[in-house]
C-alpha positions in Angstrom: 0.0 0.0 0.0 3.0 2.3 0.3 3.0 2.3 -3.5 -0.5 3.6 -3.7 -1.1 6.9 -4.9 -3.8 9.4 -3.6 -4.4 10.1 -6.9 -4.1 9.6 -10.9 -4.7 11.9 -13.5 -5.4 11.3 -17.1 -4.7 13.7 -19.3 -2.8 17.1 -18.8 -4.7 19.6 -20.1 -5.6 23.0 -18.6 -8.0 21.2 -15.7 -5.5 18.4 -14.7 -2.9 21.2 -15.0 -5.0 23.0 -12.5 -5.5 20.2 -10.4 -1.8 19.1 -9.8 -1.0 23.3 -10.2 -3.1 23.5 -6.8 -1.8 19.7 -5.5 1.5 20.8 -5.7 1.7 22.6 -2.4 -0.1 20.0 -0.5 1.9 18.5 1.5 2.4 14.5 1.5 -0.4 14.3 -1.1 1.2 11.3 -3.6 -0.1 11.9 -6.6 1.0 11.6 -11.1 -0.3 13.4 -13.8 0.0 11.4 -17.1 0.0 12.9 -21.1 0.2 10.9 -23.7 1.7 13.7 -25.9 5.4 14.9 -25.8 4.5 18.1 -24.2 1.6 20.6 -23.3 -0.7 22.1 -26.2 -3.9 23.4 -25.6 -5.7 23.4 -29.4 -2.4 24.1 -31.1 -4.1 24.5 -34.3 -6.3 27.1 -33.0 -3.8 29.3 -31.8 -4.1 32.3 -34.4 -2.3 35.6 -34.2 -5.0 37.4 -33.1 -7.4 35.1 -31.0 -7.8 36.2 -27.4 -9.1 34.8 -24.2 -13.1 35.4 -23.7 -12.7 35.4 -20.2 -10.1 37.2 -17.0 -6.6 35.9 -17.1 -7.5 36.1 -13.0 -9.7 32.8 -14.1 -6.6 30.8 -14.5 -5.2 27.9 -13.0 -5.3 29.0 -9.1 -6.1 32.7 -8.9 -9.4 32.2 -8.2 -9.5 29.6 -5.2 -5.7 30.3 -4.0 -4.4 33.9 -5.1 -1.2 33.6 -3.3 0.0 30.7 -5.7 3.6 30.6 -7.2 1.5 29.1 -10.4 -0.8 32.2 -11.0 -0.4 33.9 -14.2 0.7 37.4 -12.6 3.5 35.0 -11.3 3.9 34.2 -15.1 4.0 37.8 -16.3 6.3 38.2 -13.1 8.6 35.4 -13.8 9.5 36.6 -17.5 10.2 39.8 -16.5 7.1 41.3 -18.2 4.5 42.4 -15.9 5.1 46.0 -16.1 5.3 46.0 -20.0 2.0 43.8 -19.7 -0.1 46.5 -17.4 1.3 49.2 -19.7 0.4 47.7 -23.1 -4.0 47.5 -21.8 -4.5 44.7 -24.1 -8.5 44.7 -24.2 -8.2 40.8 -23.7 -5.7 38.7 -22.9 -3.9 37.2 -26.5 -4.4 33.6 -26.0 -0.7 32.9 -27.4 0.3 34.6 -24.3 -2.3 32.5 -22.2 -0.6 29.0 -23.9 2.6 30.2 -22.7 1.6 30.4 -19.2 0.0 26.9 -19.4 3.2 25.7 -20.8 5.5 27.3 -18.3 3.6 25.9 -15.7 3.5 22.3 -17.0 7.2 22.6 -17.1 7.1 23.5 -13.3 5.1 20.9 -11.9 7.3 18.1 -11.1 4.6 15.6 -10.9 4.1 15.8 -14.5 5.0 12.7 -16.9 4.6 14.0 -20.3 4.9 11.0 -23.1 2.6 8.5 -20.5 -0.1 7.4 -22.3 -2.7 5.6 -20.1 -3.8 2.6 -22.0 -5.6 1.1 -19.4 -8.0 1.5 -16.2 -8.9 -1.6 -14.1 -9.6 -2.4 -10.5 -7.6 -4.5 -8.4 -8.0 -5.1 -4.4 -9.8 -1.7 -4.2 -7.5 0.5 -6.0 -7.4 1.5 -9.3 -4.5 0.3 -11.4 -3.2 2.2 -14.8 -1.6 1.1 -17.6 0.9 3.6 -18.0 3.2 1.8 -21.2 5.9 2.5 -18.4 4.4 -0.4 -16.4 1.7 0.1 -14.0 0.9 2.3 -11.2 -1.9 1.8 -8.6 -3.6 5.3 -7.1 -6.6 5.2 -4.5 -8.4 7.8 -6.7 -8.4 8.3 -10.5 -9.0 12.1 -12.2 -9.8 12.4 -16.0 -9.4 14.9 -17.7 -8.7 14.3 -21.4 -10.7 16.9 -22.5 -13.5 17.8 -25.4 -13.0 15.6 -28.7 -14.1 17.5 -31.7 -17.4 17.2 -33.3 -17.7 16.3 -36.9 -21.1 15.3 -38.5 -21.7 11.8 -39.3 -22.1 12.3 -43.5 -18.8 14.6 -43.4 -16.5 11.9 -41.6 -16.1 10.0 -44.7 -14.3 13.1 -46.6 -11.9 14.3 -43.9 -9.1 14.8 -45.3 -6.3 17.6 -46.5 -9.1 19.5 -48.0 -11.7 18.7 -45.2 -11.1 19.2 -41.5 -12.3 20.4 -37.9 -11.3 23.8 -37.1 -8.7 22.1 -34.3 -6.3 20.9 -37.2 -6.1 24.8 -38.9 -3.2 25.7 -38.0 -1.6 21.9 -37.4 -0.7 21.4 -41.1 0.2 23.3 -43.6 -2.5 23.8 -46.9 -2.6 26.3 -49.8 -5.6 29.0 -49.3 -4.6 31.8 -51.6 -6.5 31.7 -54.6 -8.8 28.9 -53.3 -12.7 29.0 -52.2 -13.3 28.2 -48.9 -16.7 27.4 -46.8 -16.2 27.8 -43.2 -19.1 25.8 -41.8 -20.3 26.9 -37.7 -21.0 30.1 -36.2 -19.4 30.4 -33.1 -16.0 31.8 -31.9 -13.7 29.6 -33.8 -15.8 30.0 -36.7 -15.5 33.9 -36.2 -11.9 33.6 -35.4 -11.1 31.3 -38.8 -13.2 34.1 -40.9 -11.2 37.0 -39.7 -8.1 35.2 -40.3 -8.6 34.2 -43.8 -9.8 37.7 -44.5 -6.7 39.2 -43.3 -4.3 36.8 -44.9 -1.7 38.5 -47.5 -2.5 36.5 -50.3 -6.8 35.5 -49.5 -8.7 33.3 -50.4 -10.8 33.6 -53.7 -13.8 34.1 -51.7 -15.1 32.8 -48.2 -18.7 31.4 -47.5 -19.5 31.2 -44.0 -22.3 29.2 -42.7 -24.7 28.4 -39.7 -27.4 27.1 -38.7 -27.9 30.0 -36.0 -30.1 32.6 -36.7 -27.1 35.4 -37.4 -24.1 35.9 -36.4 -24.6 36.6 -32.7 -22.9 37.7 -29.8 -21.5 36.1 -26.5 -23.4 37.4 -23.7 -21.4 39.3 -21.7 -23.2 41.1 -18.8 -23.2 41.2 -15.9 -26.0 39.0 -14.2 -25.1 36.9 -17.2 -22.1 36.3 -16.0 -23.1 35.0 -12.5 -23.7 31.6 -14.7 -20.1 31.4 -13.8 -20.3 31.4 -10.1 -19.8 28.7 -8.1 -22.8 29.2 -6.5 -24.8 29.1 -9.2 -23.2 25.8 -10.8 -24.3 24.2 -7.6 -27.4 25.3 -8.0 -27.7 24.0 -11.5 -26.4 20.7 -10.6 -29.1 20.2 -8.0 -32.0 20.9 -10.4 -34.4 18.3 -12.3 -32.8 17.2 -15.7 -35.6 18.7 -17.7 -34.8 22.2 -16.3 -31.2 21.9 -16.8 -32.1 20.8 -20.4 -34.3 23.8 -20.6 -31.7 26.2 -19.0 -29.1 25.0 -21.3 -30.6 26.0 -24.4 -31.6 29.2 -22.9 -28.1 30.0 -21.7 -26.5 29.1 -25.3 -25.2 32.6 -26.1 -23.7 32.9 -22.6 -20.7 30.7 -23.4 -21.1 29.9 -27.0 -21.7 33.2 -28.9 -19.2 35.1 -30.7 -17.1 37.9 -28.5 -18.1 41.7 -30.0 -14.5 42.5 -30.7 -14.1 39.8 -33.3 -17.6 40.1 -34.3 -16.4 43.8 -34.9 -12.7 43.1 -37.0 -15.0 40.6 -39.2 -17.4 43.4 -40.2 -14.5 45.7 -40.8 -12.6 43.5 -43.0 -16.1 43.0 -44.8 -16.0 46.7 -45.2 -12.0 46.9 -46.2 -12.3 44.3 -48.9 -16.0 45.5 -50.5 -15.7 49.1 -50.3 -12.4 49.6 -50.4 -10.7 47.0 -52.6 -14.0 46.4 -54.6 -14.5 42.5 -54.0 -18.1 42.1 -54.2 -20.2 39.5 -52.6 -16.4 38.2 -51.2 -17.5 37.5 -48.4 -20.8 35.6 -48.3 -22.9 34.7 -45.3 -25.3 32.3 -44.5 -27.3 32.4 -41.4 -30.2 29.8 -40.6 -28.4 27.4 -42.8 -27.7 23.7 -42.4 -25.0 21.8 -44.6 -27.0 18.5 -45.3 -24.9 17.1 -47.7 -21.0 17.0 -49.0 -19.7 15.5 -52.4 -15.9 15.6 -53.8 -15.8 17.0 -57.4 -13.3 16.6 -59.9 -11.6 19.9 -58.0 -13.4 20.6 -54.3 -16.4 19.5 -52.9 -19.9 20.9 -53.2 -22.1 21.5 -50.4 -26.0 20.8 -50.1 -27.4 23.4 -48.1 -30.9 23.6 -46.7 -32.2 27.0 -45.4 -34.0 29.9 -46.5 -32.3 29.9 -50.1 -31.6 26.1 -50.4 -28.4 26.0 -52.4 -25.3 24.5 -53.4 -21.7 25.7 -52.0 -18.9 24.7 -54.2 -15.6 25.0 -52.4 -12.2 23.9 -52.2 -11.2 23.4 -49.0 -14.1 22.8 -45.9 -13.3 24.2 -42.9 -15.4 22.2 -39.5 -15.9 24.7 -37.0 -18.7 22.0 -35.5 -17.9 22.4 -32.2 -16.9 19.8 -29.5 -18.4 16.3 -27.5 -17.1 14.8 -24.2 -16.1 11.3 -24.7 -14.9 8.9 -22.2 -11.2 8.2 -23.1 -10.6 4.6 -24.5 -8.7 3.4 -21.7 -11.8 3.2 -19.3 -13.3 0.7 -21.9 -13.1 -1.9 -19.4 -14.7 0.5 -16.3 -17.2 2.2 -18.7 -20.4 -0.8 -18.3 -20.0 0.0 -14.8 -20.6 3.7 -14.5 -23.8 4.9 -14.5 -25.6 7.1 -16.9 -28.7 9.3 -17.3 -30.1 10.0 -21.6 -28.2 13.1 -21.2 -24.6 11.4 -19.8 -22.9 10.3 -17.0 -24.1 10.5 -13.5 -22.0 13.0 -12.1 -21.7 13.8 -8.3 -21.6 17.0 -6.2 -17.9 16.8 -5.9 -17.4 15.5 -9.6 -17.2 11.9 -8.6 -18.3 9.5 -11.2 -21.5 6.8 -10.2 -19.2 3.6 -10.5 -20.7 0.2 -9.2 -17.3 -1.7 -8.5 -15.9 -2.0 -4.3 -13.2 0.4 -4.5 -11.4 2.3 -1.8 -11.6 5.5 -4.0 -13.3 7.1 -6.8 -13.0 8.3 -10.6 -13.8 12.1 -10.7 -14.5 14.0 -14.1 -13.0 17.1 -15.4 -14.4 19.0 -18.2 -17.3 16.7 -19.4 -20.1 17.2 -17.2 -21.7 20.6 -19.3 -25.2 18.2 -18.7 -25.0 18.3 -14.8 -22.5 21.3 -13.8 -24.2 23.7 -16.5 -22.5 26.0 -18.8 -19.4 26.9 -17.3 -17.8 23.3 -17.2 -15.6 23.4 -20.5 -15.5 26.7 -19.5 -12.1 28.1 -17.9 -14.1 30.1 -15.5 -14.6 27.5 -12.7 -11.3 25.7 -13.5 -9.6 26.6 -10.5 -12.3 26.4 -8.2 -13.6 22.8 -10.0 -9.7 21.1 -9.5 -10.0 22.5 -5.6 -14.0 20.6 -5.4 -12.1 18.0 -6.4 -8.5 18.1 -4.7 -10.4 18.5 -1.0 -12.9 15.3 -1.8 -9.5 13.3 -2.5 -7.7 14.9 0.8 -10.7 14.3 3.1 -10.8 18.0 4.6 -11.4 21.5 3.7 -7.5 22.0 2.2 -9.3 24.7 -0.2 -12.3 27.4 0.2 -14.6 26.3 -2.3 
């Protein structure tokens, strides 16, 4: 039993990052945090020049439940020797290349962190859990996951995924020819927004850009204030204790809270409409399609063309397809063998009030969930705004006492 650790994480992204970020300190607590890639990235392929956080840099991996943390991002800004330079320059939002640099320097910190450990395996022995590292095995009273959202790609587009046809996560990953070309960018939320005003200000541009949802228009995050108390603690354990029809309900309601398009980018994409029509003379350039639903994709001789239902059914032709579809919580592969015994409602997993997973096996611990539980927490769970204060919900059911003010 000496072997045993407290816990075992799966996956390193920013919630496990927060969780051992905020472990660190605690002293005696035995715990590993395993990544199956060669180092931290946190949508690599979605880290244009311009994007910027949609939320405080204070909402980062400790700030909010332990501000006096060597791992907080003023301690970043500190550490580099840029915090004055930072203050000075305003930045209206934080640049979220700045913000993957912080998660990065603090993945390099943490000493508990075993990047290049992929977890093939999840299985109960004697009432612990043991992992399948592909080091060899390690055994941990308590098991966190935190793998992360898996992008979303409609079932009739999978077969056509390819160099010409990808999810908005791969933009950046690999490199493709765009000047010259047609492009459909199909979603309307942030990353759809953020892909638009990228290809708009690219040196060489596209021929021409068709952007498409199935929202009504292209509509803005709600930012205000009482909106914003979504995003309180208080208010996600309110959520959590309500019926699943009104957390259905709620969600949909709350859509545009978390899932809209911040003003500022909204903004730069109506300007660049403006630069290239008015100015530069490109007519109909750009060409948007609001309340419009892609049914339909097949490969022509050069492209694909694009069924699409709406209030002018039409047909997109286009070279290259562009997914911004959004994301889905899936249970990582290695808890195939655990999976038939957790228990699930129509809308997911049973999730407890300290994000403990329903699992019907005798164990001396539990598995807890990070960053899939949108059905049960509400809104704000793939949300960095309760990051910190989720990991410390967590981190004090693990310890068995209050080590955290949540």
């Amino acid at each position: 039993m000496s072997d045993v650790l407290d816990y075992a994480a799966v996956g390193v992204g920013p919630a496990n990052l927060s969780l051992a970020a905020l472990g660190a300190d605690v002293e005696n607590l035995r715990s590993a945090h395993f990544e199956a890639r060669p180092g931290f990235s946190w949508h690599p392929g979605l880290l244009l020049p311009e994007a910027t956080l949609q939320v405080s840099p204070f909402k980062d991996l400790v700030t909010l439940v332990d501000p006096t943390s060597r791992y907080s991002f003023l301690a970043f800004l500190a550490g580099e020797g840029r915090l004055y330079q930072f203050l000075t320059a305003k930045f209206p939002a934080v640049l979220r290349a700045e913000f993957d640099q912080y998660l990065q320097w603090a993945s390099r910190s943490i000493p508990s962190i075993e990047f290049g450990a992929e977890v093939r395996g999840v299985r109960v022995r004697a009432g612990n859990f043991v992992l399948d590292t592909g080091r060899g095995e390690v055994a941990a009273r308590n098991v966190v996951l935190g793998t992360g959202q898996a992008p979303f790609v409609p079932g009739f587009l999978r077969p056509h995924l390819g160099a010409d046809v990808f999810h908005a996560e791969e933009f950046l990953s690999r490199p493709r020819e765009l000047p010259g070309r047609a492009v459909a960018v199909i979603g309307g939320g942030q990353s759809g927004a953020e892909i638009v005003r990228h290809l708009m200000r690219l040196d060489e541009p596209p021929r021409g850009i068709t952007w498409i949802t199935r929202r009504p228009g292209f509509l803005p995050m709600d930012d205000s204030p009482f909106t914003n108390e979504y995003f309180f603690p208080a208010y996600a354990r309110e959520f959590h204790g309500l019926p699943r029809p009104d957390k259905r309900e709620l969600l949909a309601e709350q859509k545009y809270a978390s899932d809209g398009i911040d003003l500022a980018t909204l903004q730069d994409v109506y300007r660049e409409r403006y630069r290239h029509e008015c100015l530069l003379g490109r007519k109909d350039w750009l060409r948007l399609m609001p309340r419009s639903e892609v049914t339909g994709c097949a490969p022509l001789s050069g492209g694909w063309e694009l069924e699409v239902k709406g209030p002018h059914a039409s047909v997109v032709r286009s070279d290259v397809v562009v997914l911004a579809t959004g994301y889905e919580y899936r249970l990582p592969d290695c808890m195939g063998e655990l999976a038939p015994h957790l228990a699930r409602t129509p809308d997911g997993l049973v999730v407890g009030d300290d994000y403990a997973l329903s699992l019907d096996l005798r164990t001396s611990g539990r598995v807890f969930l990070q960053n899939g539980a949108r059905h049960a927490w509400g809104i704000a769970d793939p949300n960095l705004s309760l990051l910190a204060w989720r990991s410390a919900v967590i981190l004090n059911a693990i310890l068995g006492y209050r080590r955290y003010n949540t």
